[in-house]
N, CA, C and O atoms as a MOPAC input file, in Angstrom:
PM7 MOZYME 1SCF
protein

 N     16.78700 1    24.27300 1    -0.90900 1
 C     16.04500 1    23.37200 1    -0.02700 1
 C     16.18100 1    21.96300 1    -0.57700 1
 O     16.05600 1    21.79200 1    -1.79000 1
 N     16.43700 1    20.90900 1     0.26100 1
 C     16.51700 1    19.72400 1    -0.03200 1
 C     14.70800 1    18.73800 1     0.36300 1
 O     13.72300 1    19.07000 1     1.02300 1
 N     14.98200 1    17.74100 1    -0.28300 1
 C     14.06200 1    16.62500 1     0.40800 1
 C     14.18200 1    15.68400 1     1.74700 1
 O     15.14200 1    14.99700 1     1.40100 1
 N     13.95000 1    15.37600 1     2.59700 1
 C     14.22200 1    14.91000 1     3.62200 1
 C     14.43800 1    13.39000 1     3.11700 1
 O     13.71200 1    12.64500 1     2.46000 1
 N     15.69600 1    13.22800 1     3.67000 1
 C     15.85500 1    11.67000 1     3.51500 1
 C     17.29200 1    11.99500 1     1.91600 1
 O     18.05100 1    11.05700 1     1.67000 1
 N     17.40000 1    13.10300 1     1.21000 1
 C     18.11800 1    13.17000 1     0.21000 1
 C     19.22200 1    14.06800 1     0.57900 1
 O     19.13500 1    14.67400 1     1.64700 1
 N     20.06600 1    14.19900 1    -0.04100 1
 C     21.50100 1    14.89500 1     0.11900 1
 C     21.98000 1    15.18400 1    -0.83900 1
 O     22.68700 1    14.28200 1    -1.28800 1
 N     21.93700 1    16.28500 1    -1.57100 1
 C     22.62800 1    16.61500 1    -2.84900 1
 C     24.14700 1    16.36200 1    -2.26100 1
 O     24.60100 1    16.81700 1    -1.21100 1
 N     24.92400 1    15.36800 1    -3.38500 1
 C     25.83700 1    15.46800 1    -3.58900 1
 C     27.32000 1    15.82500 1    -3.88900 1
 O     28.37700 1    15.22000 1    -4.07000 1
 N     26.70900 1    17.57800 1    -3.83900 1
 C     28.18500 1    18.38200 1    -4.66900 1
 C     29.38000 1    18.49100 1    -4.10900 1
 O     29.33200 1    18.92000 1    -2.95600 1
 N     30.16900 1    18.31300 1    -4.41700 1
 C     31.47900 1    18.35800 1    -3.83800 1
 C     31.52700 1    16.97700 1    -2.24100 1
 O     31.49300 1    15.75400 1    -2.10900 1
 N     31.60700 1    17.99700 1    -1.51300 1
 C     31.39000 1    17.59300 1     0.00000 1
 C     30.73100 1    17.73900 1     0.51200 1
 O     30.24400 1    18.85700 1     0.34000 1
 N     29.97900 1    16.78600 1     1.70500 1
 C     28.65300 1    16.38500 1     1.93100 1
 C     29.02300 1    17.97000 1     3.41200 1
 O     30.12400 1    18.03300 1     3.95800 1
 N     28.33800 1    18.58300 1     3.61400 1
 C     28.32700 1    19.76500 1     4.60900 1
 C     26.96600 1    19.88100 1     5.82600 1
 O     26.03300 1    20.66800 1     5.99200 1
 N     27.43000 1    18.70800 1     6.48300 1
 C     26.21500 1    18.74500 1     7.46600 1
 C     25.76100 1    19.88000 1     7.66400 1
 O     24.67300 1    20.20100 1     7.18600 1
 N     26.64100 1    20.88200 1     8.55300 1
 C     26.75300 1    21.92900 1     9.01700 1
 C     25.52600 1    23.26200 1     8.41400 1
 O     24.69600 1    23.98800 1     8.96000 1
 N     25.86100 1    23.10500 1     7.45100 1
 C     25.02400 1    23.82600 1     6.42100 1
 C     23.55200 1    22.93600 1     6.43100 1
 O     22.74400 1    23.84800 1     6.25300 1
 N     22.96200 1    22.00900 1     6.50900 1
 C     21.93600 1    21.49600 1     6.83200 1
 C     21.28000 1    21.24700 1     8.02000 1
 O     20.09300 1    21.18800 1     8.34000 1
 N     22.47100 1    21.09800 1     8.67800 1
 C     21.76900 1    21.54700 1    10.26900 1
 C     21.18500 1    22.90500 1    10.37900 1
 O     20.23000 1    23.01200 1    11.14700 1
 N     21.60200 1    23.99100 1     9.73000 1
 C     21.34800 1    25.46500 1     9.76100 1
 C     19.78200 1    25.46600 1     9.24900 1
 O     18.76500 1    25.81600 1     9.84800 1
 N     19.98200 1    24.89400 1     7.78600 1
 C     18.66800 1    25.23900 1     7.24700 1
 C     17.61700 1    24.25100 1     7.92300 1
 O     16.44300 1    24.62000 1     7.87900 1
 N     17.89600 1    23.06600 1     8.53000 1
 C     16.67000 1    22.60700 1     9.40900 1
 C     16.07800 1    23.43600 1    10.64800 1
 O     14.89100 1    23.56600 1    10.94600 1
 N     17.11000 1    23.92000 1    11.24100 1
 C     16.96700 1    24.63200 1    12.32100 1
 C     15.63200 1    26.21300 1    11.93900 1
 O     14.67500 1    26.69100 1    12.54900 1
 N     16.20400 1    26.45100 1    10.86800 1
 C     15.65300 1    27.57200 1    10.21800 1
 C     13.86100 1    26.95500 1     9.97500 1
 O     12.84100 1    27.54400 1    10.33300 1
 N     13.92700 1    26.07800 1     9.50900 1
 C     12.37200 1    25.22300 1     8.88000 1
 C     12.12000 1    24.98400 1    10.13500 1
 O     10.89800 1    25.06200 1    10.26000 1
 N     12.73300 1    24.67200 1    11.38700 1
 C     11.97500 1    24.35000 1    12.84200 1
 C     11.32500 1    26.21300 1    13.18200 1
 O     10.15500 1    26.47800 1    13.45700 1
 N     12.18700 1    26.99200 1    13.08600 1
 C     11.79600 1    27.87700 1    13.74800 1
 C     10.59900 1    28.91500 1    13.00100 1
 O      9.97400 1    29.81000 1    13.57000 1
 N     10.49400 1    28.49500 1    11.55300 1
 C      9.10600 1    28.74600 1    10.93100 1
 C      7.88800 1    28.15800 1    11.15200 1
 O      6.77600 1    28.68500 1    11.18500 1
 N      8.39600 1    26.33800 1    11.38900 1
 C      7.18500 1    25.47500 1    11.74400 1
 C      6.76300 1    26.01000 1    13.12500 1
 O      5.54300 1    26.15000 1    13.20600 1
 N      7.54400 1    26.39300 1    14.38300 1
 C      7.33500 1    26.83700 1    15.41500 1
 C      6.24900 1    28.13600 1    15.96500 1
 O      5.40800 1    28.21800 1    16.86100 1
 N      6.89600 1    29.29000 1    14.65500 1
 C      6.01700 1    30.37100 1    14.63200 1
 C      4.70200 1    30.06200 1    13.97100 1
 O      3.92100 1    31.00800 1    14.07800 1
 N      4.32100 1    29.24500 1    13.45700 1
 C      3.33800 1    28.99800 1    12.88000 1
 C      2.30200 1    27.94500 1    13.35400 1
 O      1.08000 1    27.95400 1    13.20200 1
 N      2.97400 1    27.17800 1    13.87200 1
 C      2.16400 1    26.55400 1    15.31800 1
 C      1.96300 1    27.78300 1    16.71600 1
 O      0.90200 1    27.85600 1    17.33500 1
 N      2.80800 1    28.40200 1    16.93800 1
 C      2.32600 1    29.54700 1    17.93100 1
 C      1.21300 1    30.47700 1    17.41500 1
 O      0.34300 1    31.05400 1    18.06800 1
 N      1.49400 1    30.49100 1    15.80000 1
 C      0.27700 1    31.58900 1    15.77900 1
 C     -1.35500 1    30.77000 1    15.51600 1
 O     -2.45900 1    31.30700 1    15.60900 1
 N     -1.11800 1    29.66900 1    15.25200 1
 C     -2.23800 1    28.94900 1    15.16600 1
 C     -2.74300 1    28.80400 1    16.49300 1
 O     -3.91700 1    29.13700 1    16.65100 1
 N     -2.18700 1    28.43000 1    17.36200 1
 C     -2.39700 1    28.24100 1    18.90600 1
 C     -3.09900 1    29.61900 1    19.73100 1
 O     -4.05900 1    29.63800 1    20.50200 1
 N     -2.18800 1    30.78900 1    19.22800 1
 C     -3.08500 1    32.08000 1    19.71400 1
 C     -4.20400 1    32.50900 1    19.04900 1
 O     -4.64700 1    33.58500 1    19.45000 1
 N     -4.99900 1    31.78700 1    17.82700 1
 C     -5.79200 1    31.88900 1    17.03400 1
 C     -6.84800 1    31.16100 1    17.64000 1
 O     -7.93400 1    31.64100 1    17.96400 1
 N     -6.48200 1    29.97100 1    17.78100 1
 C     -7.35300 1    29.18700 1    18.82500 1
 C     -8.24800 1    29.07700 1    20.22000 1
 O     -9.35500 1    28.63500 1    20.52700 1
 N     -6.74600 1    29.96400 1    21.12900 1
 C     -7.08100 1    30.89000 1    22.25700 1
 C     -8.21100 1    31.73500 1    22.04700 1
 O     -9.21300 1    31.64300 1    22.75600 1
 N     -8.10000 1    32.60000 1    21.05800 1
 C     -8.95600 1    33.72900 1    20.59500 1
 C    -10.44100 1    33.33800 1    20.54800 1
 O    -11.38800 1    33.74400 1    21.22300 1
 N    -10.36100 1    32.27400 1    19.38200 1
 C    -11.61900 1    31.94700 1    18.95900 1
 C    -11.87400 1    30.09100 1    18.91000 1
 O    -11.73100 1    29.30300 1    17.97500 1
 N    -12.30800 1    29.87200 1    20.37200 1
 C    -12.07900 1    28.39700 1    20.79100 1
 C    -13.30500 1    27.49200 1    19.32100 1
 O    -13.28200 1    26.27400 1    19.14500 1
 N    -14.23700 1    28.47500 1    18.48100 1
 C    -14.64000 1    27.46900 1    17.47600 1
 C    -13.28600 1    26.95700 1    16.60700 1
 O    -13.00400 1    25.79700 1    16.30500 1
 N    -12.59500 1    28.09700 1    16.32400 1
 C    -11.93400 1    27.10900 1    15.09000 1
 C    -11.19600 1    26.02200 1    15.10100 1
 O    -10.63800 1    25.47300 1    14.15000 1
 N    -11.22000 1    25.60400 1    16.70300 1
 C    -10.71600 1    24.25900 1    17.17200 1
 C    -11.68800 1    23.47300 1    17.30600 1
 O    -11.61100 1    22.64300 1    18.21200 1
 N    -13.06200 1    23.50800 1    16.32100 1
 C    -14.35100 1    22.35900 1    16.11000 1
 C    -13.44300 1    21.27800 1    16.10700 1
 O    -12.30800 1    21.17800 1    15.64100 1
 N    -14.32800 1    20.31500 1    16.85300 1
 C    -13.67100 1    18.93900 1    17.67700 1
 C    -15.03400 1    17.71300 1    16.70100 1
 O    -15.46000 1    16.60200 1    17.01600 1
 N    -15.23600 1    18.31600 1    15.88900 1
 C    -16.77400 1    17.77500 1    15.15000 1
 C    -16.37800 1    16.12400 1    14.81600 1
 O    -15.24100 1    15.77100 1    14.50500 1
 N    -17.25900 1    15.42500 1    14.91300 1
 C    -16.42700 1    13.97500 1    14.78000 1
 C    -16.80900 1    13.43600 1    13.59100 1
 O    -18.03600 1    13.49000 1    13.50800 1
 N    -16.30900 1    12.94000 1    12.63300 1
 C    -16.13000 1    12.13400 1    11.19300 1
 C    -17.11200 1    10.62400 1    11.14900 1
 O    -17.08200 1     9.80600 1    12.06900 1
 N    -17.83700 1    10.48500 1    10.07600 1
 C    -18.66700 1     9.72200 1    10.07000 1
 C    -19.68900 1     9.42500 1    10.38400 1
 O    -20.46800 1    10.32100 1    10.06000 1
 N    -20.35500 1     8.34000 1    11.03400 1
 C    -21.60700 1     8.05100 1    11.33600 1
 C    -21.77400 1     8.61400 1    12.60500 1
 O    -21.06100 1     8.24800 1    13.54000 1
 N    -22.73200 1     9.55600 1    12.75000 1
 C    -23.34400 1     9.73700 1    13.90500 1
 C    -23.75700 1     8.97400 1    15.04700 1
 O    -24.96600 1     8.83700 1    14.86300 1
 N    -23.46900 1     8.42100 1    16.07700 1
 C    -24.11900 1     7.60300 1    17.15900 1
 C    -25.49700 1     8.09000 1    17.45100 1
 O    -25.83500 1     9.26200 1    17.28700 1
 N    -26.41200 1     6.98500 1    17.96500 1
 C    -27.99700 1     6.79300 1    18.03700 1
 C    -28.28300 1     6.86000 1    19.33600 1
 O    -27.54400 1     6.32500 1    20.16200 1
 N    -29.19300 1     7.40600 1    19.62000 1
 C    -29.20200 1     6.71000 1    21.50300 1
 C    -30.45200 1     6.07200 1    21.32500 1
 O    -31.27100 1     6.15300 1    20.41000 1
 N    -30.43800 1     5.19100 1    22.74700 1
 C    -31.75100 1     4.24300 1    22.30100 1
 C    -32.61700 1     4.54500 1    21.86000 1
 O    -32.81800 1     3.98300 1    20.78400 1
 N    -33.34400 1     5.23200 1    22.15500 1
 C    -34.52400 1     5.50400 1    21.29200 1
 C    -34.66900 1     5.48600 1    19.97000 1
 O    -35.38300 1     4.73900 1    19.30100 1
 N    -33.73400 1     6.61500 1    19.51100 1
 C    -33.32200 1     6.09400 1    17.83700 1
 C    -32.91300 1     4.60500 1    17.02200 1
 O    -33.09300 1     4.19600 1    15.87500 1
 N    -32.41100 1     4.16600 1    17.98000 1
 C    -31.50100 1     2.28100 1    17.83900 1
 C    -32.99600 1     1.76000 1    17.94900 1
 O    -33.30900 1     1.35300 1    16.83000 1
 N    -34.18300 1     1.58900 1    18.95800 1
 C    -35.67400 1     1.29500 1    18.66500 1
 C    -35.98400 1     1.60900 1    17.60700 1
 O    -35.62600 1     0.84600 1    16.71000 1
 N    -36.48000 1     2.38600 1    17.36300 1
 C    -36.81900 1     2.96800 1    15.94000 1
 C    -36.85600 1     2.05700 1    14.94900 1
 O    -37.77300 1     1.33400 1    14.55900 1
 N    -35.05300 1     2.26400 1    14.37200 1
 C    -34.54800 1     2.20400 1    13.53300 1
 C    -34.90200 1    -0.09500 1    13.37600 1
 O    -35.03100 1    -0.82400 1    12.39200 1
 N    -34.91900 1    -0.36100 1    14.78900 1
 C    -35.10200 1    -1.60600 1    14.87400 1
 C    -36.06800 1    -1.75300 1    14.46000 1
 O    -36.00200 1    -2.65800 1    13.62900 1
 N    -37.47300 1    -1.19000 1    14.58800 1
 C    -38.69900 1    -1.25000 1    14.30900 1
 C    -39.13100 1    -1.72100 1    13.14600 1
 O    -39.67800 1    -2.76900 1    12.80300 1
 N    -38.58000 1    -0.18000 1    12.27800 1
 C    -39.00500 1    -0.45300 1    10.60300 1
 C    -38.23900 1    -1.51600 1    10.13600 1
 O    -38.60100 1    -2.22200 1     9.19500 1
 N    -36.72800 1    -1.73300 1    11.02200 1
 C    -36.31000 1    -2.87200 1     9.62000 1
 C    -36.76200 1    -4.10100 1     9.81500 1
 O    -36.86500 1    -4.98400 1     8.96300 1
 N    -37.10600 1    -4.16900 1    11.25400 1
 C    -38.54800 1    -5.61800 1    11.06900 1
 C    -39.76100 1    -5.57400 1    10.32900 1
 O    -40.31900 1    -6.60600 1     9.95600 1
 N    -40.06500 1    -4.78300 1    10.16800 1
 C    -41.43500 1    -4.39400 1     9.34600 1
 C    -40.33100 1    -4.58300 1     7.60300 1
 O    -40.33400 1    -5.35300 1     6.64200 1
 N    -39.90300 1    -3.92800 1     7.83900 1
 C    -39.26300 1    -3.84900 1     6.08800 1
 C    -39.14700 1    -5.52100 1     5.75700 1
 O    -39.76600 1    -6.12300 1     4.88000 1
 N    -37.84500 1    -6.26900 1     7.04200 1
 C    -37.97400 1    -7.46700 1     6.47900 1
 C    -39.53400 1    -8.56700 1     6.63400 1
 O    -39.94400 1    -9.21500 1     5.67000 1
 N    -39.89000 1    -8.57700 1     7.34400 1
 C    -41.39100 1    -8.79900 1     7.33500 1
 C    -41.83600 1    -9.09600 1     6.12100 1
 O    -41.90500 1   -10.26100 1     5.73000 1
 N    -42.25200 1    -7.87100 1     5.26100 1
 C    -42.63700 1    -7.75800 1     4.02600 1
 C    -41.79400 1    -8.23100 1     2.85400 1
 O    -42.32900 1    -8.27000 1     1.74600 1
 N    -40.57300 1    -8.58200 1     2.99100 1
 C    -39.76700 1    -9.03400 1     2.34700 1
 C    -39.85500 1   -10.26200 1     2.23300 1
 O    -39.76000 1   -10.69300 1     1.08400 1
 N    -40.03300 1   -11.10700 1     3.18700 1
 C    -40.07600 1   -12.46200 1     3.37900 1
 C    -42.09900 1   -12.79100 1     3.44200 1
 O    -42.65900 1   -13.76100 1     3.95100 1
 N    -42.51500 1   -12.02100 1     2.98800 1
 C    -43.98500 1   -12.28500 1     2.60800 1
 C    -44.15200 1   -11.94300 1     1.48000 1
 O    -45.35000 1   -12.15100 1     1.29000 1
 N    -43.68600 1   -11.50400 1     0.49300 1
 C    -43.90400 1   -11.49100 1    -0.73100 1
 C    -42.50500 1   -12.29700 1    -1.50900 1
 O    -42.42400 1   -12.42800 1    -2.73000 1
 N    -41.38800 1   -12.82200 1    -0.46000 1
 C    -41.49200 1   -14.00400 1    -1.78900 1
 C    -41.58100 1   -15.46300 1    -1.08100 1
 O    -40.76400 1   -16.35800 1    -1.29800 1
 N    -42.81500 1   -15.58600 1    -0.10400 1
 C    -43.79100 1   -16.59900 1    -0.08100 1
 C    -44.72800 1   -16.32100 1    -0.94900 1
 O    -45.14200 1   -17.40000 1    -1.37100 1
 N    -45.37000 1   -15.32200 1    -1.51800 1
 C    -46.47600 1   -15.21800 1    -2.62500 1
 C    -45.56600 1   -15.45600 1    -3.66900 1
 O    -46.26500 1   -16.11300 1    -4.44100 1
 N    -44.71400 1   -15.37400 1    -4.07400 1
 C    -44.22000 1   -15.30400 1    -5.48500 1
 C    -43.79500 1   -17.09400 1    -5.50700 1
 O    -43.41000 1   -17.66100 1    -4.48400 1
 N    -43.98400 1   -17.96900 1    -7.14300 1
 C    -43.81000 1   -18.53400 1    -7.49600 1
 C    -41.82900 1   -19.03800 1    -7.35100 1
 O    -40.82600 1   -18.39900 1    -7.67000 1
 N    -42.00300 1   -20.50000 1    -6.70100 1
 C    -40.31300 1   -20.76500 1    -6.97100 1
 C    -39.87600 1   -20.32400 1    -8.00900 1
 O    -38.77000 1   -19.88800 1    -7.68800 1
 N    -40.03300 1   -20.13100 1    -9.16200 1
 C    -39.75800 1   -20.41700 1   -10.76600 1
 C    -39.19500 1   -18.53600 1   -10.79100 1
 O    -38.06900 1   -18.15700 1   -11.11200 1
 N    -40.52900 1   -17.50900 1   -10.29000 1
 C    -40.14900 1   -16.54200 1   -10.21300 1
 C    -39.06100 1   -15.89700 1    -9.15900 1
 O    -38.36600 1   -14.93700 1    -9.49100 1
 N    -38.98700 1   -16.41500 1    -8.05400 1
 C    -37.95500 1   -16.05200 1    -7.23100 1
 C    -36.39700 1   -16.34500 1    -7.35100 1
 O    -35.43000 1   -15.58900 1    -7.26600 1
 N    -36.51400 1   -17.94600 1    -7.61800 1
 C    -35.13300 1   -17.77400 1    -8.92800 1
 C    -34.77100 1   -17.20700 1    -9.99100 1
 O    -33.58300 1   -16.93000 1   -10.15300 1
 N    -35.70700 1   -16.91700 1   -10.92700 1
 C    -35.47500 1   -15.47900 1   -11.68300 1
 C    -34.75100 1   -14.01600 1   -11.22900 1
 O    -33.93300 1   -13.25000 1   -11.73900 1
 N    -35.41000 1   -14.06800 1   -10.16600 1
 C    -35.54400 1   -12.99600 1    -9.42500 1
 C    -33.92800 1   -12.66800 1    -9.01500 1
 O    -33.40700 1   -11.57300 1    -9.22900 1
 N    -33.29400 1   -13.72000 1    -8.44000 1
 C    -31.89800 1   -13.77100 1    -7.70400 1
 C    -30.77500 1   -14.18500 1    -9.13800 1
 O    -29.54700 1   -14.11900 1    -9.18400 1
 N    -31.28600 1   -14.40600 1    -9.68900 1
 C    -30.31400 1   -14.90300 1   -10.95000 1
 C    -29.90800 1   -13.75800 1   -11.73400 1
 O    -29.18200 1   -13.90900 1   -12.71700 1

């Protein structure tokens, strides 16, 4: 078996003979996509379509979520009006 994109060198370069063994690697990749495919047929979970990452919100949740982080910043920006300039540059430094 070679690397794709490489050509052992020996003697004379023998397409012929590499056309064979690709043909051969198509018709394994082939059976093996068919049997995955009738696997699928069978049992339509193991084709979970589940989606990657962050979950989407629907409004209600997007409210919510708006809610507390006004309240969160709220309180954020009221305690460093109580706190001393001297300490709030501390603070960020």
């Amino acid at each position: 078996m070679f690397l794709y994109g490489t050509f052992p060198l020996e003697g004379r370069l023998d397409l012929t003979k590499y056309i064979r063994e690709l043909l051969r690697e198509r018709d394994r990749l082939d059976e093996a996509i068919a049997t995955l495919e009738r696997l699928i047929e069978e049992n339509p979970a193991l084709a979970s379509t589940r989606r990657r990452g962050r979950k989407s919100m629907n409004p209600t949740e997007r409210r919510e979520v708006s809610k507390r982080m006004r309240a969160y910043w709220e309180k954020r920006r009221k305690e460093q009006i109580r706190k001393p300039p001297e300490a709030a540059n501390a603070a960020t430094a």
